[in-house]
Every structure is written in structure tokens, then in C-alpha cells.
C-alpha positions as CSV (number, residue, x, y, z in Angstrom):
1,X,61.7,138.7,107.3
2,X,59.9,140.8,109.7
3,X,62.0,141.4,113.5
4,X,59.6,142.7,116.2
5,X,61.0,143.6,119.3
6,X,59.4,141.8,122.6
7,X,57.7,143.4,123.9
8,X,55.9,145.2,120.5
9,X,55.6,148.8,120.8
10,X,51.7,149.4,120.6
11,X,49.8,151.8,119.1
12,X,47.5,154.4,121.5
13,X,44.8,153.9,119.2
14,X,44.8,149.9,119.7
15,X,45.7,149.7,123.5
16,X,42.3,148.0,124.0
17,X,42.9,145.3,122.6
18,X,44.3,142.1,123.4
19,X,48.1,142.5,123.3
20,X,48.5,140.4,120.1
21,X,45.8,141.8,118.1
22,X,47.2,145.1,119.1
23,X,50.7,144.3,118.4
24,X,49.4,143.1,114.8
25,X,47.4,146.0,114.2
26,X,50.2,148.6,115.1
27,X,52.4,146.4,113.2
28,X,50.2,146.5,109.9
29,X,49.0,150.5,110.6
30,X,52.8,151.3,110.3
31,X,54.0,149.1,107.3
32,X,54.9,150.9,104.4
33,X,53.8,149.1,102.4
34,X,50.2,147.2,101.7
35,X,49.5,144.5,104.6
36,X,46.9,142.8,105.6
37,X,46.3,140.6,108.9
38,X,44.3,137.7,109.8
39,X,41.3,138.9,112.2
40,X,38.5,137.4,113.7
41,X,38.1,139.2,116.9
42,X,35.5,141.5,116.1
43,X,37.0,144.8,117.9
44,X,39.7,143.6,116.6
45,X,38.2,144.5,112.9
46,X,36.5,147.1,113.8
47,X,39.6,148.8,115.0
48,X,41.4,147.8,111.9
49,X,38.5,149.1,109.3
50,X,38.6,152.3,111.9
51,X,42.6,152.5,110.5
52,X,42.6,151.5,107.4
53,X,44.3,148.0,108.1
54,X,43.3,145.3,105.5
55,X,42.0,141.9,107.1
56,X,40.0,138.7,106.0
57,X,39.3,136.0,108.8
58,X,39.7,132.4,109.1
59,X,36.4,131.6,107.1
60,X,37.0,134.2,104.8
61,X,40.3,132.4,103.8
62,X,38.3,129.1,103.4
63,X,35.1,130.5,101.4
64,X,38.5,131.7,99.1
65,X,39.9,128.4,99.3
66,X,36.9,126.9,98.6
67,X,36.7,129.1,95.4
68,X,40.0,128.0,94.6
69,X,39.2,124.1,94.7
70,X,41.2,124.1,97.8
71,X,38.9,123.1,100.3
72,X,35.5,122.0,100.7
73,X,33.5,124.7,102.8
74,X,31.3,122.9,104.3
75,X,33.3,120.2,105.4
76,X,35.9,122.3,107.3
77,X,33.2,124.3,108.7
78,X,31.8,121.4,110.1
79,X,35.1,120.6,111.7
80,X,36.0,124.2,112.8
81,X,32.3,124.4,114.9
82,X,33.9,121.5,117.3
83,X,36.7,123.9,118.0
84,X,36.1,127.0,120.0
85,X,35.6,129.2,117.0
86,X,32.6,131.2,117.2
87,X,30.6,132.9,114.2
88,X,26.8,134.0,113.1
89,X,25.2,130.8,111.6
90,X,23.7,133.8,109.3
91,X,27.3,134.3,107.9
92,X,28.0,130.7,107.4
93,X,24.9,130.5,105.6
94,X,25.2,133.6,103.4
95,X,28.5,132.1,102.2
96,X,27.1,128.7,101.5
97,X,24.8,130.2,99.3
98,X,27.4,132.1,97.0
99,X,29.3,129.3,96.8
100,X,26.3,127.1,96.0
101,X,25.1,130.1,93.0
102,X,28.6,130.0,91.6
103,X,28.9,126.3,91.2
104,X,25.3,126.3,88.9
């Protein structure tokens, strides 16, 4: 089990962010050993690829689960989209396909 302090320490390099995403990141830059964070924000990611932190996002974890016959994609895509999520229809798409391809 992980103790972080409250307030977290952050990192210079991810003051920008918003304090929990920056927490994380600092967190995950600092582990010694491999970690990887879930990330949607996209400075967010782009600070973590910038660092070397490992990260998947929310639909990344359900095109896995989908994989996994854990989940059906589109259904829970369908539900996420009447939250507040936001993402490309492109990526949603892109994913659908794969998932489509592998299934033939």
C-alpha cells in the first residue's frame, strides 16, 4: 500500500497541471519500479509521454476489456457519451473497427 502525504509533493516539471494529475504523475515519475496511471486529460499525457510515465485511458481499458470478453465496447461507449466524457468520434471509430477485424 502506497501512503502519500496531503498535500503530494509535486514535481516542477508537472506544476501545470491540475493538482491530481500532477500529484499522479510525480507519483508515477518517481516509483521505482514500472507504473502506469490512468490518463485522459490530454496535457495530462502529453506530460507523461514527455517523462516516460506509462498510461492507457478509460476507453483504452474498455477496447482491452472488450478484447477480454469483459465488456461490450459499444454498449459502454454508448453509455459513457451521456456522461461528461469527451473523445474524438475518429478514435471511437478507429477502435470499433479493430475490434470488428478481429472478431472475423
Amino acid at each position: 500500500m502506497l501512503i502519500v502525504p496531503d498535500p503530494c509533493p509535486v514535481a516542477p516539471a508537472f506544476e501545470h497541471l491540475d493538482p491530481g494529475e500532477a500529484s499522479l504523475l510525480t507519483l508515477a515519475a518517481e516509483a521505482k519500479h514500472p507504473t502506469a496511471v490512468i490518463l485522459d486529460d490530454g496535457a495530462a499525457r502529453a506530460a507523461a509521454r514527455k517523462h516516460g510515465v506509462a498510461f492507457i485511458g478509460v476507453v483504452g481499458i474498455l477496447e482491452q476489456s472488450a478484447r477480454a470478453g469483459m465488456a461490450d465496447f459499444d454498449l459502454t461507449v454508448t453509455a459513457l457519451k451521456t456522461t461528461n466524457f469527451r473523445i474524438q468520434a475518429r478514435v471511437i471509430d478507429e477502435i470499433q473497427n479493430k475490434l470488428r477485424e478481429e472478431r472475423r
